[in-house]
C-alpha positions as CSV (number, residue, x, y, z in Angstrom):
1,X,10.5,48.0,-6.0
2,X,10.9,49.8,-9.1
3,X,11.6,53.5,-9.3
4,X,9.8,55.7,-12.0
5,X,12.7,56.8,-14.3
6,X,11.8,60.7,-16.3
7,X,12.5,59.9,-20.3
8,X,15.0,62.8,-21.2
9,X,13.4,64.8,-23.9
10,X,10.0,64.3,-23.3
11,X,7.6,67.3,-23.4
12,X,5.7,68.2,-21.1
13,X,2.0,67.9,-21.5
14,X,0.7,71.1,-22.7
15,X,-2.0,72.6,-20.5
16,X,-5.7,72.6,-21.6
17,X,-7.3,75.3,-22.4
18,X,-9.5,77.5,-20.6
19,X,-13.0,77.7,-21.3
20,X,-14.9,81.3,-21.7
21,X,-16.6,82.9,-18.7
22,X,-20.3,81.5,-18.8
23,X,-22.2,84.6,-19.2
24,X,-26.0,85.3,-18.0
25,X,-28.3,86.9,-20.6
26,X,-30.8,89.7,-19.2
27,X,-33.7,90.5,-21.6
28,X,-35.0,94.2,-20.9
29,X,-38.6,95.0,-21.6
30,X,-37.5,95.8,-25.2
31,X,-36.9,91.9,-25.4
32,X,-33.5,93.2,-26.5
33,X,-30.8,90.9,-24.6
34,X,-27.1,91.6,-23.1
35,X,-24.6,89.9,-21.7
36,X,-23.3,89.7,-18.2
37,X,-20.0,87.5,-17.8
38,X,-18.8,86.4,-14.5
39,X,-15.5,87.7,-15.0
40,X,-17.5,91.2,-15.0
41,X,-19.5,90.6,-11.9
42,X,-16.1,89.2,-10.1
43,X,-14.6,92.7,-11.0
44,X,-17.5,94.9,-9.5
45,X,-17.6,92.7,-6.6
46,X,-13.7,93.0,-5.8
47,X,-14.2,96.8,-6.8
48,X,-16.9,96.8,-3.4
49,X,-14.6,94.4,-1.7
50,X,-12.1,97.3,-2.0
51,X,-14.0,100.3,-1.4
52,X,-15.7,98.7,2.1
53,X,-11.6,99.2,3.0
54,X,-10.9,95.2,2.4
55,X,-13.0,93.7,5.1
56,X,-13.4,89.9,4.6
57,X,-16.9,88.4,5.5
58,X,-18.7,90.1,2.8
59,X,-18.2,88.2,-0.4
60,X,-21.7,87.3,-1.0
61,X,-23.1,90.3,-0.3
62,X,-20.5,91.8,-3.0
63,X,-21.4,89.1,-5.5
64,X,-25.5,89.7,-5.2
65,X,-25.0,93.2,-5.4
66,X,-22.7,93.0,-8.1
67,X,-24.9,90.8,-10.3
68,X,-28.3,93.1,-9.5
69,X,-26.4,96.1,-10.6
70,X,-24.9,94.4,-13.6
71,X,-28.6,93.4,-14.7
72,X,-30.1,96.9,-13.8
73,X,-27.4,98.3,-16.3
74,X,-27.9,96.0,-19.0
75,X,-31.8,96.5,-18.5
């Protein structure tokens, strides 16, 4: 059986980069529209996650309230 031999001085692939947060775009009544990246709702959803003291179980609840918030402040 062969054995897979490393090449000395190869590189090592180079790691792809990341693509940008998809963000949600909430039109107020002015038809004037804003952003809301997930990066930003994943922030104020840990930020509840922290203040209910760390309890596990919740993290769905964190993430709906997180993204009706966000859209009630971009509104």
């Amino acid at each position: 059986m062969a054995k897979s031999v490393k090449k000395l001085g190869a590189a090592p692939k180079a790691a792809k980069p990341r693509k940008p947060a998809a963000k949600k775009t909430v039109v107020n009544s002015n038809g004037i529209g804003h952003s809301i990246s997930h990066n930003q709702v994943a922030q104020l959803a840990h930020r509840f996650f922290a203040e209910r003291g760390h309890v596990h179980g919740y993290h769905e609840a964190d993430w709906f309230r997180a993204e009706q918030e966000l859209q009630a402040r971009a509104s």
